[in-house]
ZADO-1210 file (C-alpha; in nm, 4 decimals, padded with zeros to 6 digits):
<atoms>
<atom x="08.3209" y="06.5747" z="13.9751" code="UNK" pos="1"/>
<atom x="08.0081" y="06.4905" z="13.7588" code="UNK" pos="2"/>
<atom x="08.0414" y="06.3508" z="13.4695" code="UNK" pos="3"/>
<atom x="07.9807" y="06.5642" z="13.1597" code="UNK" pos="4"/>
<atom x="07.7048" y="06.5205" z="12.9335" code="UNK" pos="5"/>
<atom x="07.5903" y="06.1958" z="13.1593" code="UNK" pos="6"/>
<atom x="07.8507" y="05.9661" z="13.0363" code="UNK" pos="7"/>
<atom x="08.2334" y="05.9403" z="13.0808" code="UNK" pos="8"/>
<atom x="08.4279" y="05.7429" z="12.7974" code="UNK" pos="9"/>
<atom x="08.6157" y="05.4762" z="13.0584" code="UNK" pos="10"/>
<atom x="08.9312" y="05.2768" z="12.9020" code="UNK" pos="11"/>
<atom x="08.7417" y="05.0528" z="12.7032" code="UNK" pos="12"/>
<atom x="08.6165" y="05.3186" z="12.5043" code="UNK" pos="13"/>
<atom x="08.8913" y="05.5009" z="12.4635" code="UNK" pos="14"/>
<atom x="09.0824" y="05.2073" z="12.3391" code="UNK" pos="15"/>
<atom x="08.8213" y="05.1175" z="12.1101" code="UNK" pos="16"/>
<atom x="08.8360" y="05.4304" z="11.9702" code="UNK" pos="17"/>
<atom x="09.2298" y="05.4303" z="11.9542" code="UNK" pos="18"/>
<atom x="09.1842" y="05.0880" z="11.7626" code="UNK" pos="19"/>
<atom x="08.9769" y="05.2491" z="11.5306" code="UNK" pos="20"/>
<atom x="09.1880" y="05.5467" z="11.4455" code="UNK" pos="21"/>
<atom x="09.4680" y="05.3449" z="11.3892" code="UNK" pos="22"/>
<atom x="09.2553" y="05.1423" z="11.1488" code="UNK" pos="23"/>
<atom x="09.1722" y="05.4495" z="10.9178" code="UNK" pos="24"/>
<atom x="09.4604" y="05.6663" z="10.9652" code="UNK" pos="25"/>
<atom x="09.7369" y="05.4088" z="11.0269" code="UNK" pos="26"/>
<atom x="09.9273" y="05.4703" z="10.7185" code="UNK" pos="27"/>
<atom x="09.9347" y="05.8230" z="10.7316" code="UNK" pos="28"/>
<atom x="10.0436" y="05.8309" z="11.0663" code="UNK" pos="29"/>
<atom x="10.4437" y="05.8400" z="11.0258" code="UNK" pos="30"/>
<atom x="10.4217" y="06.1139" z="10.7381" code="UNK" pos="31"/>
<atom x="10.2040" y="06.3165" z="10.9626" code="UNK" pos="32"/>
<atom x="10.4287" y="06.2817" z="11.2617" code="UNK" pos="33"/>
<atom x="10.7167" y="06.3380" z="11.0422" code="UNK" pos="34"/>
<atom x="10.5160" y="06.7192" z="10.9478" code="UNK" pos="35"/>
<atom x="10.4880" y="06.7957" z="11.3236" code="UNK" pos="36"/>
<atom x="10.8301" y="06.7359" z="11.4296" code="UNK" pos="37"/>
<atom x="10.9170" y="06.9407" z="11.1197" code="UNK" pos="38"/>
<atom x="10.6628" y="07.2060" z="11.2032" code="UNK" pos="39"/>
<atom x="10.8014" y="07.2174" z="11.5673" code="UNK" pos="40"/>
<atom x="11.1368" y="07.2521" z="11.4976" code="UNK" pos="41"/>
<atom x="11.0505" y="07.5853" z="11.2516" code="UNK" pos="42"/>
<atom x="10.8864" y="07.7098" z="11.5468" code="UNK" pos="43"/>
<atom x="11.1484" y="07.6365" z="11.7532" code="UNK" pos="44"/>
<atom x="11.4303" y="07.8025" z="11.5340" code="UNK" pos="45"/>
<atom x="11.1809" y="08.1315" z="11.4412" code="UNK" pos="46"/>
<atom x="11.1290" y="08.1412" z="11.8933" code="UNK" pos="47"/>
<atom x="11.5514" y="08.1297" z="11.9044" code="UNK" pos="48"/>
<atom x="11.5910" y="08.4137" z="11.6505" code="UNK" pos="49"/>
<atom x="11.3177" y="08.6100" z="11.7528" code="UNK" pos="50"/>
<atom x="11.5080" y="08.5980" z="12.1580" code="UNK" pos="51"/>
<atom x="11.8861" y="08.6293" z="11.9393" code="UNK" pos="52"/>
<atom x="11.7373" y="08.9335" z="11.7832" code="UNK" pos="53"/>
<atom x="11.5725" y="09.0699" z="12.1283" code="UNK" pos="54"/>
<atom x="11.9423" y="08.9882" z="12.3290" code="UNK" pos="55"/>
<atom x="12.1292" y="09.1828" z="12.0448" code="UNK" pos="56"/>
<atom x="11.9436" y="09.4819" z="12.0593" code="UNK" pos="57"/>
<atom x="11.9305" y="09.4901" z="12.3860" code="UNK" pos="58"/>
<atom x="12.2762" y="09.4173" z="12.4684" code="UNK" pos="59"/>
<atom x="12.4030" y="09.7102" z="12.1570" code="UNK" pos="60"/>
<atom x="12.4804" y="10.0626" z="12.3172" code="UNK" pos="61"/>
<atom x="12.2320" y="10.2815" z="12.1466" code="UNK" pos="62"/>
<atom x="12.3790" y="10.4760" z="11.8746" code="UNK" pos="63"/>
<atom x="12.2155" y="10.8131" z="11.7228" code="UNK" pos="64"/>
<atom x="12.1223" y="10.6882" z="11.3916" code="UNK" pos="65"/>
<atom x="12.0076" y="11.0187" z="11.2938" code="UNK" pos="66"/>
<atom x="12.2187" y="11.2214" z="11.0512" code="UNK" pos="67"/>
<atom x="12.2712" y="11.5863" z="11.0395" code="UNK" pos="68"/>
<atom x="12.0600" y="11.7437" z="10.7113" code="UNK" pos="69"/>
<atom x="12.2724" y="11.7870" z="10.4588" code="UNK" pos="70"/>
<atom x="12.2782" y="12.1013" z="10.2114" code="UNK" pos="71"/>
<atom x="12.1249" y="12.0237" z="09.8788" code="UNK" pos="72"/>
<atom x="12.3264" y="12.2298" z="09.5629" code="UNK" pos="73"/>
<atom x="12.0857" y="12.2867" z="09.2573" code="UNK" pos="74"/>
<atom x="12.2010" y="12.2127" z="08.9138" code="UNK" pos="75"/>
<atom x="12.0537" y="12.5399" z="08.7903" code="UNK" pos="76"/>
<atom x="12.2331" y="12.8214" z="08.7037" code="UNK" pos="77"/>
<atom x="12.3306" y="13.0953" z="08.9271" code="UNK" pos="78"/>
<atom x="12.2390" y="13.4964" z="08.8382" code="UNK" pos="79"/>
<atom x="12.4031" y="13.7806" z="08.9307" code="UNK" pos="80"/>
<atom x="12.1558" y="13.9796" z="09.0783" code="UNK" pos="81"/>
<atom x="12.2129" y="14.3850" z="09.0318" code="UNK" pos="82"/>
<atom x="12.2152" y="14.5696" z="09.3658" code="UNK" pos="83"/>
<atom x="11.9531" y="14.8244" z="09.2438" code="UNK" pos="84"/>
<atom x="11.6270" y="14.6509" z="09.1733" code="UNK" pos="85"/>
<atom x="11.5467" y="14.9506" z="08.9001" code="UNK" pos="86"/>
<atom x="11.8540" y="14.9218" z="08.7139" code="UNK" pos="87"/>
<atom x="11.8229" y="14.7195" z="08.3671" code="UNK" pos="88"/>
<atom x="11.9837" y="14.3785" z="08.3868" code="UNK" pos="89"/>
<atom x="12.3041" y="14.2917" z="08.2333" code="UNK" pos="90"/>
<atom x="12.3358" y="14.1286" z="07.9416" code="UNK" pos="91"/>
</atoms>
């Protein structure tokens, strides 16, 4: 395998390089592990409801959900209407 871009860091480098990480971001290195094992656990709990939600709906019998329409009654008023269009209305 060639090397990339001529030149492969060997373990010298990279432990110079550790060394030097450590050296600027050694303090903030426990709070920011602390915020990825929180992080992964959220993602962890959101990947187990996300499968409980996807077993429970597939495991539930389907059930019609739709209802049958139901008859609206107005609030209005109701007219007798006179069986001969041409006669006057009642009063």
């Amino acid at each position: 395998m060639a090397p990339l871009f001529g030149w492969t860091p060997g373990w010298q480098e990279l432990v110079i390089v550790a060394v030097i990480g450590l050296l600027l971001f050694g303090r903030r290195l426990p709070e920011l592990g602390r915020s990825l094992g929180k992080g992964i656990v959220e993602f962890k709990k959101g990947l187990k409801g996300m499968e409980d939600e996807i077993d429970g709906s597939a495991s539930a019998p389907a059930q019609d959900t739709q209802r049958p329409p139901q008859r609206i009654t107005s609030a209005a008023p109701k007219f007798d209407e006179s069986p001969n269009p041409s006669a006057p209305p009642k009063i």
